[in-house]
C-alpha positions in Angstrom: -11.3 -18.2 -5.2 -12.8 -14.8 -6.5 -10.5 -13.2 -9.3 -8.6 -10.5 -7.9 -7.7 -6.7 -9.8 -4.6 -5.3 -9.5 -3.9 -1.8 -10.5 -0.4 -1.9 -11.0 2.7 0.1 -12.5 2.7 2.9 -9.6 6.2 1.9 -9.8 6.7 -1.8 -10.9 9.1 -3.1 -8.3 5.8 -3.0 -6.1 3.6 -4.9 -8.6 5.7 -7.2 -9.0 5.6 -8.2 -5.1 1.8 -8.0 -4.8 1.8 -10.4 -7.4 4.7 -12.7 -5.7 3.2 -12.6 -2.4 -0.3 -13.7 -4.0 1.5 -16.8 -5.6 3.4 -17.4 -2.6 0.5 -17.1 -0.1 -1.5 -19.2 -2.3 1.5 -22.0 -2.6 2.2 -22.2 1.3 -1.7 -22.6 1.6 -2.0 -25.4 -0.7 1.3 -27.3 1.1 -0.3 -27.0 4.3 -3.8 -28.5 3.5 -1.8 -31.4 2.0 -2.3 -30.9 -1.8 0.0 -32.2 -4.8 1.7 -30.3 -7.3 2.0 -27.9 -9.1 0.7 -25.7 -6.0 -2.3 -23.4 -7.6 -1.7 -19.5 -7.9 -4.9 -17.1 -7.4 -6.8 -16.0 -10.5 -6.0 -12.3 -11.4 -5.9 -9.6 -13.5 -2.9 -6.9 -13.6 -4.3 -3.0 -15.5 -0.4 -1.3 -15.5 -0.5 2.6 -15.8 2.1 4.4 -17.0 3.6 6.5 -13.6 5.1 8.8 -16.2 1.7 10.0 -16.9 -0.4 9.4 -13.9 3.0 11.8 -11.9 2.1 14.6 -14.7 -1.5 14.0 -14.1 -1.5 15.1 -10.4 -3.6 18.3 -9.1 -3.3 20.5 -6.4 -4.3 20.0 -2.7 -7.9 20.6 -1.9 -9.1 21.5 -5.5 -10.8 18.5 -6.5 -11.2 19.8 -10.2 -7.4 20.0 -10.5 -7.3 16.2 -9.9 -10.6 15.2 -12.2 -8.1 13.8 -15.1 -6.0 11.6 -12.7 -9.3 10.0 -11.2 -10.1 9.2 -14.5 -7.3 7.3 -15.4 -7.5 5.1 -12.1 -11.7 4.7 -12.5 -11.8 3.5 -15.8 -8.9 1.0 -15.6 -11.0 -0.6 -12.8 -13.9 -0.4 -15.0 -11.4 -2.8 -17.7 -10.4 -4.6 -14.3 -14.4 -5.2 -13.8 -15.1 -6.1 -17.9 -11.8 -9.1 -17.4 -13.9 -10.8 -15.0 -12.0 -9.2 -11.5 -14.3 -9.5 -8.8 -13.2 -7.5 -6.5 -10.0 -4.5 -7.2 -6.8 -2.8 -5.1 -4.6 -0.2 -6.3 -0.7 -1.4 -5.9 0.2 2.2 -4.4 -0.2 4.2 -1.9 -0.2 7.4 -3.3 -3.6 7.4 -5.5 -5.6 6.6 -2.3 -5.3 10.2 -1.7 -8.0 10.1 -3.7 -9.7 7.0 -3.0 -13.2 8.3 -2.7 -13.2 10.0 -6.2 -11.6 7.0 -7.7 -14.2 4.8 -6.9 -17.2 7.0 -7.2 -20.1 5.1 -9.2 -17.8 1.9 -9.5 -20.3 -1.0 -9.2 -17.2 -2.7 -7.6 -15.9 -3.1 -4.5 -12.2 -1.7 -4.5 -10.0 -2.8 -1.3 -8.3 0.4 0.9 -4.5 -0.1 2.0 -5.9 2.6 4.4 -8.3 0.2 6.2 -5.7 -2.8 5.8 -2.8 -0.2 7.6 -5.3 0.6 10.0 -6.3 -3.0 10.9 -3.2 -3.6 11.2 -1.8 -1.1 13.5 -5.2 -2.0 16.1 -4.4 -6.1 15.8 -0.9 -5.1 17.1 -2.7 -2.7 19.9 -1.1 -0.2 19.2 -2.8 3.1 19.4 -0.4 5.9 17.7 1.1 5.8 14.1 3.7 7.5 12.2 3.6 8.0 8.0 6.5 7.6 5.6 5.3 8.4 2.3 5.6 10.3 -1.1 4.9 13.9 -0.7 0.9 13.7 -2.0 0.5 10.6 0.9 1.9 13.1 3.7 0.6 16.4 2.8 -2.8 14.5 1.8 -5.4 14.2 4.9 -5.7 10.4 3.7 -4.0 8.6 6.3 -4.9 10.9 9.4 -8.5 10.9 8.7 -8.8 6.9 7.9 -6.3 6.0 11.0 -8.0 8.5 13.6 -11.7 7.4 12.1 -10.6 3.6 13.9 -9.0 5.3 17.1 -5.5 5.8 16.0 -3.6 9.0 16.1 -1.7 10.1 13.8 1.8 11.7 14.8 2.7 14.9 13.3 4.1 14.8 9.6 7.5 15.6 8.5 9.0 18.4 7.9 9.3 19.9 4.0 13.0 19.1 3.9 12.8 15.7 4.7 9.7 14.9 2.6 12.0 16.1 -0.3 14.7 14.1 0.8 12.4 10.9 1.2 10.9 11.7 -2.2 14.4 11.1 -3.8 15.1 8.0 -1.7 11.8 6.5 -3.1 12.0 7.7 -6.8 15.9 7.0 -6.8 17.4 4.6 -4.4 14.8 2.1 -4.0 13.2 2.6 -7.4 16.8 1.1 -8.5 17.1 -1.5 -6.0 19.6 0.4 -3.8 18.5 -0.1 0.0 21.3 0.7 2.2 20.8 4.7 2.6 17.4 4.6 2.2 17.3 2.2 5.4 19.3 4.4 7.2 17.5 7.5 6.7 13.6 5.5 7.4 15.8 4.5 10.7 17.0 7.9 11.7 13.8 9.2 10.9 11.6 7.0 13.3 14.7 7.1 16.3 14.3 11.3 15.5 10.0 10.7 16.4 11.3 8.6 19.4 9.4 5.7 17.8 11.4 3.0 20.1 10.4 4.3 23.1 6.8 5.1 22.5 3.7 2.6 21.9 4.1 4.5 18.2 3.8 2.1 14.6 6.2 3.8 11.8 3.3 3.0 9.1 5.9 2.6 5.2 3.0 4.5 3.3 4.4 4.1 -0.4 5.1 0.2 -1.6 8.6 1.6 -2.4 9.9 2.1 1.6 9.5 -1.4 2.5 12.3 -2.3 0.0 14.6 -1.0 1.9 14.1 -4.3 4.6 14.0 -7.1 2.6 14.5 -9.4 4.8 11.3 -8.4 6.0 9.6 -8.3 2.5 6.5 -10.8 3.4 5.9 -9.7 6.8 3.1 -6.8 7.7 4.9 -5.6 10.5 8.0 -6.2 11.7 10.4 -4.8 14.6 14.0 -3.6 13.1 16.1 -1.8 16.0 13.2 -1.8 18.8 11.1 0.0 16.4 7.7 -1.3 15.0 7.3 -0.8 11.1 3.8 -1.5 9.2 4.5 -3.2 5.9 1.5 -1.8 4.2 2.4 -3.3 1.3 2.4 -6.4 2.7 -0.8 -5.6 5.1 -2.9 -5.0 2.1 -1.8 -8.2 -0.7 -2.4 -11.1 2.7 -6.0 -8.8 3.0 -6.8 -9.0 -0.5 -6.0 -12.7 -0.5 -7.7 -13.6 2.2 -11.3 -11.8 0.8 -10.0 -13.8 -2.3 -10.6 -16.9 -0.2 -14.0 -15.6 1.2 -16.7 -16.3 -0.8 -19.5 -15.7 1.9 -18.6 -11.9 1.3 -20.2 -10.3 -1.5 -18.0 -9.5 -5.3 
């Protein structure tokens, strides 16, 4: 298997289930084909950057020099990623991808998108329109709306200011500390409030926080909670990353 890089910290309770779903992914393979314990886990390599800083590091909307210092901090800790023998990288987050193309400019490394994962995703289920749940940078940022409509998929219009405040607490409060029930019921009253279960519409959980709030869903890309489709992207993007672990006919 090629040795996977995992920016990670961006917040921890989502590194830590990239990093379970690898292993598990890995074990269940292993079972299947027959082989004897202990069941292998994938070769990686975890960078963790402090979210403290990398929050205080964030620029401003559409002024690219506001944001030179936090596309720093991501590109050079692929750059260690690369030096520890990673062959291929993936940021545990959503949010930096707002700046994906910045992040990865001159990297002599090929970095895996959650925005290309989510969107593969969304298309396997043939589905055709997508909603985003998100910090505030992921909904305000273009990101989504330009990767998702670039493979046919329109994007539904954003949330309100008041509710992306709201869901900004839920994320960096609730589930940051493990408590699921109101976040739950606000991602469900949301996605009832964009008619999600009555249109051919994906609810797309665009920070690695929101799909905390369904564990019983935790390993499963997407899943259907109350006749409404939900993209794990979390989930989407570790079972891509393994699976181009597995692929050594495609380039490191």
């Amino acid at each position: 298997m090629k040795k996977i890089g995992i920016i990670g910290g961006l917040a921890w309770p989502s590194t830590i289930d990239y990093y379970r779903y690898l292993c598990s992914r890995c074990n269940d393979r292993h079972r299947k084909q027959g082989g004897s314990e202990p069941s292998p886990t994938p070769p990686m390599v975890i960078e963790s950057v402090n979210i403290a800083e990398t929050r205080q590091l964030r620029g401003i909307q559409g002024d690219d020099d506001s944001w030179r210092s936090f596309d720093a901090v991501f590109n050079e800790a692929f750059q260690r990623l690369r030096l520890a023998g990673a062959d291929f990288g993936l940021i545990a987050s959503n949010t930096p991808h707002s700046r994906f193309n910045s992040i990865t400019r001159n990297l002599d490394f090929h970095v895996l998108s959650i925005l290309d994962t989510t969107a593969d995703t969304i298309i396997q289920l043939g589905m055709g329109r997508a909603m985003i749940l998100g910090t505030p940078v992921t909904i305000r940022s273009p990101m989504y709306h330009d990767a998702l409509s670039a493979h046919g998929i329109n994007v539904a219009d954003p949330i309100d200011d008041t509710a992306i405040d709201e869901l900004a607490e839920l994320i960096d409060g609730s589930l940051y500390h493990g408590e699921v029930d109101v976040a739950r019921q606000w991602i469900l009253d949301a996605a009832r409030s964009a008619n999600a279960s009555q249109e051919s519409l994906a609810v797309c959980l665009a920070c690695t926080e929101l799909p905390l709030a369904f564990p019983e869903h935790r390993d499963d890309a997407s899943f259907i909670v109350d006749g409404i489709t939900f993209i794990n992207t979390t989930i989407a993007h570790a079972d891509a990353a393994f699976e181009l672990a597995l692929d050594e006919t495609k380039a490191h």
